[in-house]
N, C-alpha and C positions, 0 to 999 in steps of 0.2 A: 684268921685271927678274929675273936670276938668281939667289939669294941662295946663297951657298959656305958649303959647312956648316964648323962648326970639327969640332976634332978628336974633341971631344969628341961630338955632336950625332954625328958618323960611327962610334964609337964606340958607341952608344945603337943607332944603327939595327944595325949588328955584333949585338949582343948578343941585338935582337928578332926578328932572323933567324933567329937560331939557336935562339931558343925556338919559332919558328912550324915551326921543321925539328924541333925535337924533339916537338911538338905532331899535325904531319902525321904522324910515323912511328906513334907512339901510336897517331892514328886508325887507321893502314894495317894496325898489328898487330894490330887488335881485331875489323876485319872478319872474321866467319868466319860461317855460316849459324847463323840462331837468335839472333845478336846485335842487340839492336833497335838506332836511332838514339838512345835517349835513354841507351842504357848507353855509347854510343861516347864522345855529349858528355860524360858526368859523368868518365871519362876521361880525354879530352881538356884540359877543363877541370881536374882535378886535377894532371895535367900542369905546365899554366901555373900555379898558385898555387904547387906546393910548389919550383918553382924559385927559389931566392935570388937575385935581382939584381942583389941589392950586392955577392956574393961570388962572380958566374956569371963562368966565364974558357972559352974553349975548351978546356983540358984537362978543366976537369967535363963538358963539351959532350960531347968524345970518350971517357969513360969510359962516359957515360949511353945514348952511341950504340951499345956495344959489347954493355950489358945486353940 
């Protein structure tokens, strides 16, 4: 069975997108020689928590992109 997502539920998935793309970039900028994996994650991870959720819009998205 297919279940069709509501607006919201499309919405939700929109937003974690856009965190895993600001997430991926983080990592990508951090690669450089000398940098281990476990400073990439903490990173990475710092990324994801200080992102607000409740108040994430693609305009914060495209400013955060531009730092």
């Amino acid at each position: 069975m297919i279940h069709i997502k509501s607006e919201k539920e499309l919405e939700r998935m929109r937003v974690a997108g856009r965190i895993t793309a600001l997430a991926r970039k983080a990592a990508a900028d951090a690669v450089h020689p000398g940098v281990t994996t476990e400073e990439i994650d903490r990173i990475v991870r710092k990324t994801i928590e200080v992102t607000d959720i409740d108040n994430y819009n693609a305009q914060t998205q495209a400013v955060v992109m531009m730092t």
